[in-house]
C-alpha positions as CSV (number, residue, x, y, z in Angstrom):
1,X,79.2,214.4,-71.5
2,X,80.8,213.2,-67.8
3,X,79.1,213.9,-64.9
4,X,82.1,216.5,-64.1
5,X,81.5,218.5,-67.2
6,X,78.0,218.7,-66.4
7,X,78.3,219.6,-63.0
8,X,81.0,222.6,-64.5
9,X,78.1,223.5,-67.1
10,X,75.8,223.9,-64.3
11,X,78.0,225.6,-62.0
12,X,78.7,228.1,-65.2
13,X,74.6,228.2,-64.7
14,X,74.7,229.7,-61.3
15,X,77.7,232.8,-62.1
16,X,76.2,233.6,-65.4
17,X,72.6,234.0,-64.0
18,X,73.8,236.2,-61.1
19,X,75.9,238.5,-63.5
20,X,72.8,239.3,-65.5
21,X,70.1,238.9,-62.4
22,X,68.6,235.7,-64.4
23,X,67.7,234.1,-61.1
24,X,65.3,232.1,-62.4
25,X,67.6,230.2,-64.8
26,X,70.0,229.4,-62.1
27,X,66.5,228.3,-59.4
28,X,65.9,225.9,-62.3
29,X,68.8,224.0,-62.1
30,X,68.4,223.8,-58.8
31,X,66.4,220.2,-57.5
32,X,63.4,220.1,-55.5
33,X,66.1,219.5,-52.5
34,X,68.4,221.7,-52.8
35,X,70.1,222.6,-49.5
36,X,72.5,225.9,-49.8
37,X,74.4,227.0,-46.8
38,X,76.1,230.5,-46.3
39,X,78.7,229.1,-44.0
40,X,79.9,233.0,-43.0
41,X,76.2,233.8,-42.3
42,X,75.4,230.7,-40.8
43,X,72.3,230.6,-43.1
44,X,70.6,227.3,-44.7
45,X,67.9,227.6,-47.6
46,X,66.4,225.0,-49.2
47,X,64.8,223.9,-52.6
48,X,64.7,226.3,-55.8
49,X,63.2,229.4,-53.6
50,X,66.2,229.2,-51.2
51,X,68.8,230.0,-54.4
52,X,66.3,232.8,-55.2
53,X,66.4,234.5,-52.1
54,X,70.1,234.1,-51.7
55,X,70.9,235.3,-55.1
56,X,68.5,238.3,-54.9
57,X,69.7,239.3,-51.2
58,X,72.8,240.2,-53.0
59,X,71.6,241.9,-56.1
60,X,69.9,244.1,-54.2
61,X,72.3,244.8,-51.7
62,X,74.4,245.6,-55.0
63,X,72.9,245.8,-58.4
64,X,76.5,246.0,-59.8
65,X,78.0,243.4,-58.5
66,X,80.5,240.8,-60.7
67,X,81.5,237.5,-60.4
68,X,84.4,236.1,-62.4
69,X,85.3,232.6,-61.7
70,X,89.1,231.9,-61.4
71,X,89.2,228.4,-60.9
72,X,86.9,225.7,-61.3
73,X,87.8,221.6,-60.2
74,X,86.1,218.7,-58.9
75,X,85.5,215.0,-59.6
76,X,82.1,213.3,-60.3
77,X,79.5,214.9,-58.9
78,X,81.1,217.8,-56.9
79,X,82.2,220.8,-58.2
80,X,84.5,223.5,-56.5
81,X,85.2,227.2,-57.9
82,X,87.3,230.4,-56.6
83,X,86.1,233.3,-57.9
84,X,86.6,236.4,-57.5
85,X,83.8,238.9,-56.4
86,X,83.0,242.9,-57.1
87,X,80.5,245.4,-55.9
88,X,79.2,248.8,-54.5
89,X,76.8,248.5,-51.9
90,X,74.2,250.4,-53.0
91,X,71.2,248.6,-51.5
92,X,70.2,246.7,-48.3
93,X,72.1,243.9,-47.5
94,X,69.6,241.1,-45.3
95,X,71.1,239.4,-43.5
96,X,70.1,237.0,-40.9
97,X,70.7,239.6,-38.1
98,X,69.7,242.5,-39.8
99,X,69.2,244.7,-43.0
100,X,72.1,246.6,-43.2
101,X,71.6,249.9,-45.4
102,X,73.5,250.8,-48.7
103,X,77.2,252.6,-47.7
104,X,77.9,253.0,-51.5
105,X,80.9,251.4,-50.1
106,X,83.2,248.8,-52.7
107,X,83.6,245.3,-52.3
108,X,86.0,243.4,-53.6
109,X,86.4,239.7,-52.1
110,X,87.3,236.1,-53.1
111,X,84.9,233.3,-52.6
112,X,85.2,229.9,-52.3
113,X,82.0,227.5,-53.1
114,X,81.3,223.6,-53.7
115,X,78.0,222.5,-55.5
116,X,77.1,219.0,-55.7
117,X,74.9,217.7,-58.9
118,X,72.9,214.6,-58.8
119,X,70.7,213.8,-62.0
120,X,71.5,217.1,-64.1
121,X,70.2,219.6,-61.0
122,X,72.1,221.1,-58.6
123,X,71.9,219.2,-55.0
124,X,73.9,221.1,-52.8
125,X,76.0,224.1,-52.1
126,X,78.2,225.9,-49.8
127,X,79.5,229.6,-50.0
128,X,82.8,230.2,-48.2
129,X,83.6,233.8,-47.9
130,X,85.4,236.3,-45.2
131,X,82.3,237.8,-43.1
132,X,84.8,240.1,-41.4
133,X,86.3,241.5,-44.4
134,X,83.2,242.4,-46.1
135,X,82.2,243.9,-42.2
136,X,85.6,246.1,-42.6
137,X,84.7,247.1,-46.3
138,X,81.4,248.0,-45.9
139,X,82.8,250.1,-43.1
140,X,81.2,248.3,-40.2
141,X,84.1,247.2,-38.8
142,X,87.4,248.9,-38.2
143,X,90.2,248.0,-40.9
């Protein structure tokens, strides 16, 4: 197998785990340096732990919620996907200013995220997404 299509299988990993809430598959791909930044948050987590709180701060905030990746391309070690996200906030969303409390509000945003993989584990990862538009749709910002 390339590097590539190991660095797709892994990033398959990562969207698969979060659909059924296995976060502890996905924080086992991840290495012992993992560095994962939520660029919209302005957030940095590290190592295995970091992908568990990420992930979980998100199931919670909305136990429904769906990724389905659209596109995924890359070359060698780095991976890039557009998927496209659903949810109702029904729990507390953490963030790094705040909890904000369940709206029961949908969600429905597109994402954008790179992952590099280095020796069969997941190295790095950056979340793109529109802060503001999930701001307006949770109602916390005018539309």
């Amino acid at each position: 197998m390339s590097a590539h299509e190991m660095a797709k299988q892994l990033v398959g990993i990562v969207f698969d785990g979060f659909n059924t809430h296995d976060i502890e598959r996905v924080a086992a791909i991840c290495a012992d340096d993992f560095i994962l930044e939520d660029i919209p948050a302005g957030l940095t987590l590290r190592g295995p732990d970091g992908m568990r709180l990420w992930l979980q701060t998100w199931i919670d905030a909305a136990p429904d919620g769906h990724a389905a990746v659209e596109r995924i391309f890359g070359e060698g070690d780095w991976v890039a996907t557009e998927h496209h996200g659903t949810a109702t906030h029904t729990g507390p969303l953490r963030t790094p200013t705040g909890e904000i409390p369940p709206t029961g509000r949908k969600l429905d945003l597109w994402f954008s995220e790179t992952f590099e993989v280095h020796d069969g584990k997941l190295r790095r990862m950056r979340a793109y997404y529109d802060g503001a538009a999930v701001m307006r749709q949770l109602g916390l910002l005018p539309e």
